[in-house]
N, C-alpha and C positions, 0 to 999 in steps of 0.2 A: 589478354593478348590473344590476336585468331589464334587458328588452328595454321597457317600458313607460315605466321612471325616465328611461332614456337618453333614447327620445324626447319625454318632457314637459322633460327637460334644454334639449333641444336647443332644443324649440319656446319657450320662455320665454327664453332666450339670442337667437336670434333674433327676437324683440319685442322685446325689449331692444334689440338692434342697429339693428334698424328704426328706434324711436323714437330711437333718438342720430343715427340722420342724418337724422331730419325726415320721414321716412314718411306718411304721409298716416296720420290718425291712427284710422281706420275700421279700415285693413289692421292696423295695431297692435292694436288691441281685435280683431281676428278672432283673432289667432294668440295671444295671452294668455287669452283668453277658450277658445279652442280646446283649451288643454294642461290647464287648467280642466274642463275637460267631457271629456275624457280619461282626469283623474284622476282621476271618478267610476266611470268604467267598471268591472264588475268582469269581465267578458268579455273571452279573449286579442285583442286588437287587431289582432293577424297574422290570424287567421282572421274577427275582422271587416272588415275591410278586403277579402280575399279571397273572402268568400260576400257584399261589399254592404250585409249592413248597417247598415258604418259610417258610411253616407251619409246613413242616417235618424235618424243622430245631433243632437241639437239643435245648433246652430252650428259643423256639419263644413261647409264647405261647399268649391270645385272648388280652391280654393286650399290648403288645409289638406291633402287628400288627396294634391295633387301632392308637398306638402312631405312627407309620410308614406307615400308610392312611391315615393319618393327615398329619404329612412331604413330602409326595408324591403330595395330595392334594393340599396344602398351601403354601409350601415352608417351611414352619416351623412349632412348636410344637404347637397348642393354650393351650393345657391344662397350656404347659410350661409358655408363655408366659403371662397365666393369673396367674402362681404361683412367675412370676418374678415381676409383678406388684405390688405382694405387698409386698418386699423386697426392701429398699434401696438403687438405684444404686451405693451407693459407695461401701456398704457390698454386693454386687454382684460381683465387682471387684477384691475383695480377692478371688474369687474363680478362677482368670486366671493366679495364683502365685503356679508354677509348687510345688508341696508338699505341698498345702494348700488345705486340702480335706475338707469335713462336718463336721465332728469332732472337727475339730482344730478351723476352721473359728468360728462356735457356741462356743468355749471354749473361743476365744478370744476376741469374740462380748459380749459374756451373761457377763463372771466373769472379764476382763478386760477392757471392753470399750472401744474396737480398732473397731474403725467400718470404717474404709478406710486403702490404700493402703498409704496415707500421715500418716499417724497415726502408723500405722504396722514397717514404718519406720524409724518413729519419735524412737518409745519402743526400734529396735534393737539398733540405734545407742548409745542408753540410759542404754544398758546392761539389760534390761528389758526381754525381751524376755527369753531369756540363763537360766535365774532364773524360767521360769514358768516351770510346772511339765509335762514333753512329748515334749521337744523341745529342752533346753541344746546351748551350745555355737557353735555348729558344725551347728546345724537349722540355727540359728540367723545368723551368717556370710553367711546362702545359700537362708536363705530367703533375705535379702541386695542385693547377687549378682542377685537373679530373680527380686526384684524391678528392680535395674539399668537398667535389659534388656527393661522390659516394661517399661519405663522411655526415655528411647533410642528411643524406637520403637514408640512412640507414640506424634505427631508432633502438640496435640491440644486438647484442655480444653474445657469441654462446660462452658459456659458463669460464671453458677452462681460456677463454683469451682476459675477458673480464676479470678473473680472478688472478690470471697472471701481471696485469695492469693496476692492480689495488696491495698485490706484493708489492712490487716494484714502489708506487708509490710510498706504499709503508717504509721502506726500506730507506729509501729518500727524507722523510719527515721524521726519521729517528735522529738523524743527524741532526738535528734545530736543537739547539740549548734550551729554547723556550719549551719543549715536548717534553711532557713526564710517560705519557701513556698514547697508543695508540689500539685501534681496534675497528675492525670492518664490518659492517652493521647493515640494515637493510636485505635488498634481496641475494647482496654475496652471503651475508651471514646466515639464513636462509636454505642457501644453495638450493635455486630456482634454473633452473635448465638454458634457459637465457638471462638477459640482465640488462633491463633499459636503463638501470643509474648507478654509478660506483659511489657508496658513502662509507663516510669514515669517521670517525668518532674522535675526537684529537684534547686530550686534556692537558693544558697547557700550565705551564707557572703565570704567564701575564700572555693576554690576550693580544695587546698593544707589541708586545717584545716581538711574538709567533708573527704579527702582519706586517713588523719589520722585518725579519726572516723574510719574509716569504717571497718576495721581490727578482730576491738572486735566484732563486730556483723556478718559480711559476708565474704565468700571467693567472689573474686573477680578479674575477668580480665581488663584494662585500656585499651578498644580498641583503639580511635582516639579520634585526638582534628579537629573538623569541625566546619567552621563559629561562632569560641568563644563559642563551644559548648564541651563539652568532655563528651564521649559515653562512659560508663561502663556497663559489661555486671559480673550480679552476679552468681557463680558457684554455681549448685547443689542445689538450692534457690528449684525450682521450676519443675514440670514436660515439662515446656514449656520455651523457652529463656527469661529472662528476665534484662531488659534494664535499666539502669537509664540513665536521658540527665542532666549533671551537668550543672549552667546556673548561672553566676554572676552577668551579667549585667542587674537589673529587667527591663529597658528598652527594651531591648530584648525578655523580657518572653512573650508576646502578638504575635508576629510572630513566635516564634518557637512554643509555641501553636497550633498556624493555621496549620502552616507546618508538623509538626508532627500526629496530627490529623488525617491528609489525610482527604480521601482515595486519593491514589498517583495519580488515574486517574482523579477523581474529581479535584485536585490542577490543572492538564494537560488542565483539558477542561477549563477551567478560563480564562478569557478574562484581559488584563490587569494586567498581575502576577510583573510585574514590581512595581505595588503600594502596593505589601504584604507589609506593614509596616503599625503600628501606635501604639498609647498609650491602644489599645484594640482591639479587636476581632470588637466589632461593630464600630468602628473606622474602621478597615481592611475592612472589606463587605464595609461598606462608599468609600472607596478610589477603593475600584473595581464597584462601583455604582452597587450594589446588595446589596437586603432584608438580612440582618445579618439572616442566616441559622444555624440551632440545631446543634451539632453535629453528631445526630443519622441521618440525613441523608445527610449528606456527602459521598453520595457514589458515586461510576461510573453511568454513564446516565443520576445522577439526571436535568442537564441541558434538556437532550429533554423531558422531562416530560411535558406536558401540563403544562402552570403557575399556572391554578387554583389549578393543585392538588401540588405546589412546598413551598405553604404555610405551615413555620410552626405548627407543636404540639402545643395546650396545653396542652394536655391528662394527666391527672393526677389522682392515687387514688381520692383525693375529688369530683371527678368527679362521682364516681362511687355509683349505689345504690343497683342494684338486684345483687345477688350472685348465681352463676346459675353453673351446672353440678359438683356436689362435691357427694362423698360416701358416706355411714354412715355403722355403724355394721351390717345394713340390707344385705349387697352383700360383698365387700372385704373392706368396711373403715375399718379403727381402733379404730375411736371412733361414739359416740350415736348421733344422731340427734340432740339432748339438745347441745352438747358438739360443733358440729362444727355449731350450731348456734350461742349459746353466744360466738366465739370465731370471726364468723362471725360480731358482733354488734361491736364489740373492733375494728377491722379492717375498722366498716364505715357504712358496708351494712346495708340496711336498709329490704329489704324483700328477701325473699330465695325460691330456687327450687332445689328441693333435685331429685338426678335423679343416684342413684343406679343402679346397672347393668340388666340384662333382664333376660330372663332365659334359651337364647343360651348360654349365660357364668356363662355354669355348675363350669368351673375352678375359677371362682369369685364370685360363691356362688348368682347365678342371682335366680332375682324374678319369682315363678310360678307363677299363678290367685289366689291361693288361700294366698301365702303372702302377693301379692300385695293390699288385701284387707286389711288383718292385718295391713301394714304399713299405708295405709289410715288410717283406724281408730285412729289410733297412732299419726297421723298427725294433726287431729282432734281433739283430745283431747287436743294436747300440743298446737295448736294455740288457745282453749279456755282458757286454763288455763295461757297461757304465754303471752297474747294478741299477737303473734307475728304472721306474716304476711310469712306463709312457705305455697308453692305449689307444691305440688304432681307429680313430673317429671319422667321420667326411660329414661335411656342412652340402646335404644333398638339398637340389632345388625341387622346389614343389610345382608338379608341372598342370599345367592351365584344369586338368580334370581331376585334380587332386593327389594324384599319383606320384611316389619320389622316381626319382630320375633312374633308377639300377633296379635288374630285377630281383624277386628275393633270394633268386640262389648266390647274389653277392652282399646284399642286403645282410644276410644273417651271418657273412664271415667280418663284419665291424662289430668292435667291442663298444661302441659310441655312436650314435647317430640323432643330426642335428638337423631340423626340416627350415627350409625357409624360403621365401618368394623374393627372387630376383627380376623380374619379367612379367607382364601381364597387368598392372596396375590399375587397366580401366573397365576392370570388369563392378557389374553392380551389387550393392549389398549382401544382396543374399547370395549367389553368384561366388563371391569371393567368402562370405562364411562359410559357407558350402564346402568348398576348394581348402580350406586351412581344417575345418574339420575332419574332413576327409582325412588327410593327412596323419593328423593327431589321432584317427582313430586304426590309423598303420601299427601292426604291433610291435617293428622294430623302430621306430619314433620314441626318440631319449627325450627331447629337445625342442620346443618351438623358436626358435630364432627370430629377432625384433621383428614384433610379432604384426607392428603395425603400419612398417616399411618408411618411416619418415624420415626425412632429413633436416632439422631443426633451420628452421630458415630459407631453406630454397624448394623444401618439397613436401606437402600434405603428406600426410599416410593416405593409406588405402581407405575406400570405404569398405567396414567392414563391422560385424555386430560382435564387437569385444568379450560384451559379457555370458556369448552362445560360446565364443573360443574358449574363455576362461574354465564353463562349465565342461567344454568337453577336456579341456586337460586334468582336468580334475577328475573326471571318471574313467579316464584312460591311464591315468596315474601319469601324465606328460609333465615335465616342468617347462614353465615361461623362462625363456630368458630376458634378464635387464641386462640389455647391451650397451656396455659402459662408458664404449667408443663417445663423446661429447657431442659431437654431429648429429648423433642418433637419443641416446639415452631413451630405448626403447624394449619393454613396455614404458608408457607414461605415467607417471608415481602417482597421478589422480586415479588408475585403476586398478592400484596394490591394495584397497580398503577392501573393493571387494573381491577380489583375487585370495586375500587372509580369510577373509569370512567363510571361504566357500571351500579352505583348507587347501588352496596348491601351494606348491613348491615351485622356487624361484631359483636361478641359477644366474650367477652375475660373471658378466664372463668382458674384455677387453676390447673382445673381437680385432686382437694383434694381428696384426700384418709384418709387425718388426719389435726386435729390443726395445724400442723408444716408444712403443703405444704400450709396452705391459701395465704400465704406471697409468692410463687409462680405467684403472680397475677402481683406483679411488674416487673416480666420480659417480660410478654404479652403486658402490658404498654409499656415498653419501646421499645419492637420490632414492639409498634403497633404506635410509633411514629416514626419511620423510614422514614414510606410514607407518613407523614402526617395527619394520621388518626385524625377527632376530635370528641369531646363527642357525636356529634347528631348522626352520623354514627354509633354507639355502642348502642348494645342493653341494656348492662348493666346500660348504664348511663339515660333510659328511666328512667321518674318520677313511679309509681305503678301505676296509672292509662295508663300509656302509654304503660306500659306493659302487662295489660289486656285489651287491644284495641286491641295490637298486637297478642295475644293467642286467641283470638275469632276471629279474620280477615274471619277466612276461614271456619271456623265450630264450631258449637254450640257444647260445653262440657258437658258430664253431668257426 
């Protein structure tokens, strides 16, 4: 896509966003009106911008231009990007459903309760839609056919949608008489960070009974019958293929387990594939004289790994005690310090560090000096009052020459500090290693925060030399965070192998914005069992004492 498309992209997605949260509706018709008068342009817009005179453009006016030296700058919008964060990602989606403007998306999120594109689709096929007031039966059949397209077009689920569409199903296929066992296999079972195919493992009493079943509940194609196995693939089920393996013989179910599983390259590199067989999985590793392995790291190369690091996960929630990098109403959360601590206590955590935004992220409502003092105080109080055990963090941004956002006479009064880049994105290689080192080599730097700025599906990371970051946290004593948010799940679990090797410390954090993303922590989990990761390795799983040995290592807080 030019460099023109992206920004009329961006500038009408952000009117959009504007007008969903109530925008003063002037500033809306500027920046709709603005991408408009853009699109006329036939002039490179980089170079008008830069000689001036894009400002004698009709309806450019001091706003527009900031937003468009930000794009220029960055590669993309931050204001935007900080108004996306606290939206959603599924109710983001309905906004790339060609006739689904601000208006309608907020009519059908606030008074119906459609807050995805599964949901939107669910209402039309329900006659639902046709009946609401400004939409009608002629919408509905058009809103259907732009599902389909993006449906078509889009070849992969991030983790936690896909996983929630293979519960569901599970849930569904217990109910069949014909069903003794069921089990999700492939790259859910895996847990691979997206997910191009939902498969399921379905061991039946009679094969014939399960595909009379299956009529009243699903559309359905009978692909093949392989190795006593019969492959069905269900129509329309899902945004992504989805596969059941019908399986009679329970003797069998312990190898096509294995075998399905994968990863196809992993089965490849195996020594001994001859002895896939047995009454179990750790029966099967037994017969190929290998450690029974997780299935989260089954992947390609796990074989050259160093042994040391080819050990088994424990990693688990109970493992876990600090709760570290989450929001509160002080910067863009949704709820109160109170609120995502006791929700914190329910999940496990035992002590908290609340690390709010800075006050580079004007767009996410960041802390000046003089909040940041407010919210101490407040912090203060509720740890006397609550006996709880909450420290004083900020998630400060890392600013284009490396430097965090505050100077260090406020720097050294957090008990926690979290570095990370929200802004600036197209700077080059070295450039942006440079700018992250720098940082990590700040001596009140707790924290590198996803480290590699990606958004699974809509947005590369940075370029940047991963294994110069890793080195410097490691000799600055820094922990990487795996940020557990699904969207993100970043660092990427392909560069935990040498991240272990090279001995840092990890810290797996939710990156909550509310109550309902705490639960976000299990996917960091589980992608931080991938490589192996175990409790010592993690900051979060330090005891409270371990953790204030760690936050004084390198300088005295006051």
């Amino acid at each position: 896509m030019s460099f023109k498309k992206e920004l009329i992209k961006e500038l009408e997605l952000f009117a959009d966003i504007l007008e969903y949260n109530g925008e003063n509706k002037f500033k809306v018709a500027a920046f709709r009106n603005g991408a408009n008068n853009i699109r006329r342009l036939d002039k490179d817009i980089k170079t008008m911008f830069e000689d001036g005179s894009l400002e004698a453009v009709k309806g450019v006016g001091k706003g527009l231009l900031a937003f468009i030296k930000d794009f220029i700058d960055n590669g993309t919008s931050t204001e935007l990007n900080g108004l996306l964060d606290q939206i959603p990602g599924d109710v983001i989606e309905l906004f790339n459903i060609r006739g689904m403007g601000a208006r309608k998306v907020k009519q059908l999120v606030e008074e119906h309760g459609i807050k995805s594109i599964a949901d939107l689709e669910h209402a039309c096929r329900e006659g639902r839609i046709s009946e609401i007031k400004g939409f009608g039966a002629k919408t509905e059949a058009k809103l259907l056919a732009e599902i389909e397209k993006i449906k078509e077009s889009k070849d992969f689920l991030h983790i936690h949608k896909a996983m929630k569409i293979g519960n569901k199903l599970t849930e569904k296929l217990q109910k069949f008489k014909s069903v003794k066992q069921i089990h999700l296999t492939g790259e859910l079972r895996r847990i691979r960070e997206v997910i191009s195919k939902i498969e399921i493992i379905v061991l039946v009493s009679s094969k014939s009974d399960f595909l009379d079943e299956l009529p009243n509940s699903f559309n359905f194609n009978e692909i093949e019958s392989l190795f006593n196995v019969d492959r069905v693939e269900l129509s329309s089920y899902a945004p992504i293929r989805t596969q059941l393996f019908l399986v009679e013989n329970s003797n069998l179910l312990p190898q096509i387990l294995f075998l399905s599983t994968g990863e196809e390259k992993f089965i490849e590199e195996l020594q001994h594939k001859e002895n896939i067989k047995g009454k179990s999985e750790e029966e099967i590793f037994s017969n190929l004289q290998m450690p029974c392995i997780i299935p989260e790291m089954r992947e390609q190369d796990f074989l050259k790994h160093p042994e040391h690091l080819r050990k088994n996960s424990s990693l688990s929630l109970n493992d876990f005690k600090g709760f570290f990098h989450f929001h509160t109403t002080y910067s863009d959360g949704m709820n109160t310090l109170e609120e995502m601590v006791t929700e914190g206590k329910k999940t496990g955590f035992k002590y908290f560090t609340v690390c709010d935004h800075s006050k580079t992220a004007f767009y996410a409502n960041g802390l000046d000096e003089k909040r940041i003092e407010k919210q101490r105080s407040e912090i203060d109080e509720f740890n006397r009052k609550s006996k709880a055990n909450v420290y004083h963090g900020i998630e400060s941004d890392i600013l284009r020459n490396g430097s965090l956002d505050y100077e260090e006479s406020v720097l050294k009064r957090f008990d926690f500090i979290v570095a990370s880049i929200h802004s600036i994105f197209t700077l080059s290689e070295d450039e942006m290693t440079n700018r992250i080192i720098k940082a990590v080599e700040n001596p009140y730097t707790d924290l590198l925060a996803h480290p590699t700025g990606r958004l699974l599906l809509s947005r590369e990371g940075y370029k940047v030399n991963i294994q110069k970051v890793i080195d410097a946290c490691v000799a600055n004593d820094v922990a990487i965070e795996i940020n557990a948010n699904p969207y993100r799940l970043d660092l990427d679990w392909r560069n935990f192998y040498y991240a272990r090797e090279k001995g840092c410390r990890f810290s797996i954090n939710p990156d909550a914005h509310s109550v309902d993303e705490i639960t976000n922590i299990s996917y960091g989990i589980s992608i931080a069992r991938k490589a192996g990761i175990q409790p010592e390795e993690i900051l979060n799983c330090f005891s409270e004492k371990e953790f204030n040995k760690f936050i004084n290592r390198k300088v005295i807080r006051n």
